[in-house]
C-alpha positions in Angstrom: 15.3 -12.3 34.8 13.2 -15.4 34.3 12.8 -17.8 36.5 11.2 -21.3 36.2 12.2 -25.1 36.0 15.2 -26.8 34.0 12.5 -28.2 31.2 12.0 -24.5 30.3 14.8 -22.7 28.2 15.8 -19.3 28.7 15.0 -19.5 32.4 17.4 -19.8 35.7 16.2 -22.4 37.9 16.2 -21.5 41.9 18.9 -23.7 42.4 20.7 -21.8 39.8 20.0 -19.0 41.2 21.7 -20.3 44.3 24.8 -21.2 43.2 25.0 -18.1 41.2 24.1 -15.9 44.4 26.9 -18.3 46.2 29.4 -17.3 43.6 28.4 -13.9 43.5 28.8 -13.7 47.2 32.8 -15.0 47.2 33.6 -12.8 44.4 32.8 -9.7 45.9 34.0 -11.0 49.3 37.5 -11.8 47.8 37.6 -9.0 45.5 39.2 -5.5 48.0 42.4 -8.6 48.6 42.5 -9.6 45.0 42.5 -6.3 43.8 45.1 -5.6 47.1 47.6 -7.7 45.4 47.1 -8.5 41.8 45.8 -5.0 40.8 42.4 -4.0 40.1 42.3 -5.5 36.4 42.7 -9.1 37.9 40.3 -11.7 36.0 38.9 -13.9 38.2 36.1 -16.5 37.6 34.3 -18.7 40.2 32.1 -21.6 39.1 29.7 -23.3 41.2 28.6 -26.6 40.9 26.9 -29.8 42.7 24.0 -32.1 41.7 20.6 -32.1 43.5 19.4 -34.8 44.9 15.9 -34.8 43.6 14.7 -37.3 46.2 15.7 -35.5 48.9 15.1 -31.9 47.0 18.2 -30.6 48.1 21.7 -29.7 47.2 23.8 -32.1 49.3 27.2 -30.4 48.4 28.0 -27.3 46.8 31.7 -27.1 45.5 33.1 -23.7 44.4 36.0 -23.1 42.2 37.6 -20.0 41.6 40.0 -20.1 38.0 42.3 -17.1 38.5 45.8 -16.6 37.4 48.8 -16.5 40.2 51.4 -17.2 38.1 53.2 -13.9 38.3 53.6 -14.6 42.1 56.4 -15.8 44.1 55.2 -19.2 45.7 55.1 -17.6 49.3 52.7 -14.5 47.7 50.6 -17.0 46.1 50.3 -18.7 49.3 49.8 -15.3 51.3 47.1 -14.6 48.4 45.0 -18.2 48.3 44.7 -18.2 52.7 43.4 -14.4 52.9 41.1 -14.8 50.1 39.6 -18.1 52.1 39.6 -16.2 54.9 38.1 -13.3 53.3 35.1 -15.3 52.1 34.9 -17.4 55.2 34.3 -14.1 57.2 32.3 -12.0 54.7 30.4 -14.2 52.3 27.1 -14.1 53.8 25.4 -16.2 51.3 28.1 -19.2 52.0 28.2 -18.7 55.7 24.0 -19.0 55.6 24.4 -22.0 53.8 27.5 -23.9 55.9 25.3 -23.1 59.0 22.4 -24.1 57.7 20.0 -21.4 58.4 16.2 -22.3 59.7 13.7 -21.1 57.0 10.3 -19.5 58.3 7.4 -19.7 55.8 4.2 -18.5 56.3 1.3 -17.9 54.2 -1.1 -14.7 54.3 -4.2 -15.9 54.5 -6.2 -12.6 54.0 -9.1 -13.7 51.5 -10.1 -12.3 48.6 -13.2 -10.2 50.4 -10.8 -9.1 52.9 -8.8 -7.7 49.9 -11.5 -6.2 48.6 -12.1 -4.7 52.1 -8.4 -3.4 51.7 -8.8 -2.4 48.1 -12.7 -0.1 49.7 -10.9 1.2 52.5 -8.4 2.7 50.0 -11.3 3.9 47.8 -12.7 5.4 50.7 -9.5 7.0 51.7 -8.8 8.9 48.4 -13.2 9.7 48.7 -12.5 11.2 51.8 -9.5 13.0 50.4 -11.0 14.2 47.4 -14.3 16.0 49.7 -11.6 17.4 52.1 -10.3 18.8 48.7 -13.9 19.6 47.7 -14.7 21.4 50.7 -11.5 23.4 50.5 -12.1 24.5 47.3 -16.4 25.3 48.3 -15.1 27.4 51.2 -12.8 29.5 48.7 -15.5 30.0 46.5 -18.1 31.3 49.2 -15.3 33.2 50.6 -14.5 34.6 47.4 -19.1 35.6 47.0 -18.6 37.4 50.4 -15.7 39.1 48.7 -17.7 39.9 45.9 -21.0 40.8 47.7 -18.9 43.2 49.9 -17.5 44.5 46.9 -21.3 45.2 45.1 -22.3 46.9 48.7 -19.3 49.2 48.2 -19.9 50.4 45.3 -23.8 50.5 45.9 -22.8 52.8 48.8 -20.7 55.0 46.6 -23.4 55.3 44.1 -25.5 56.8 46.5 -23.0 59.1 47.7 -22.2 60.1 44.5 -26.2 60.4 43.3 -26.1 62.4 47.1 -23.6 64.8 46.2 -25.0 65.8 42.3 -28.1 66.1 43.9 -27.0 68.7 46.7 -24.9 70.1 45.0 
């Protein structure tokens, strides 16, 4: 997905992105009483619109339409149908609830500098160093145990060469 401003095709713009993720949010909230209903092959759309306000930078009002068919229904099942559905995304649609309440947005910056990413980016270096001689000493401490092995192994048979050259000789 690309993202960027409405002079650039091809892209979504943020406030697309909004509306789409405010759409999204009633679908899915009003889809388990839909489906309760209608069937789970329903066809459903819901379109989001509203103008910014590019002086304020802000989307003053949002209006969401959902384009379903209820024609099969009784008037009092279509009725029963449209105030769960409302209910249902009044209760469950987290993306529309944020936005009718208005949520307070916390930004903050990370101010780490580039040295102090570069401190980051050593420390890490020096992590997989120290890993790779814990690995290195591992593998040295096999190999002299493996020459003890070995020497022990030359002394033995040194020691049965004399007891052999000991026994042709007595005997």
């Amino acid at each position: 997905m690309l993202i960027g401003s409405e002079t650039v095709d091809g892209v979504f713009t943020p406030g697309e992105l909004l509306k789409i993720a405010l759409a999204a949010c009633s679908g899915m909230s009003s889809d388990q009483p839909l489906a309760r209903r209608l069937g789970d092959d329903y066809q459903v759309r819901i379109d989001v619109s509203g103008p910014a306000d590019r002086e304020a930078e802000r989307y003053p009002v949002l209006d969401e339409k959902m384009v379903i068919d209820l024609s099969a229904l009784t008037p009092a099942e279509r009725e029963r149908v449209l105030t769960v559905v409302e209910r249902a995304i009044d209760q469950v649609c987290t993306v529309g609830r944020t936005l009718k309440a208005g949520a307070e947005v916390n930004f903050t910056v990370d101010e780490r500098s580039r040295e102090d990413r570069q401190v980051d980016e050593r420390s890490r270096e020096d992590r997989q160093v120290d890993e790779r001689s814990r690995e290195d000493r591992q593998v040295d401490e096999r190999s002299r145990e493996d020459r003890q092995v070995d020497e022990r192994s030359r002394e033995d048979r040194q020691v049965d060469e004399r007891s052999r050259e000991g026994q042709q000789a007595g005997g």
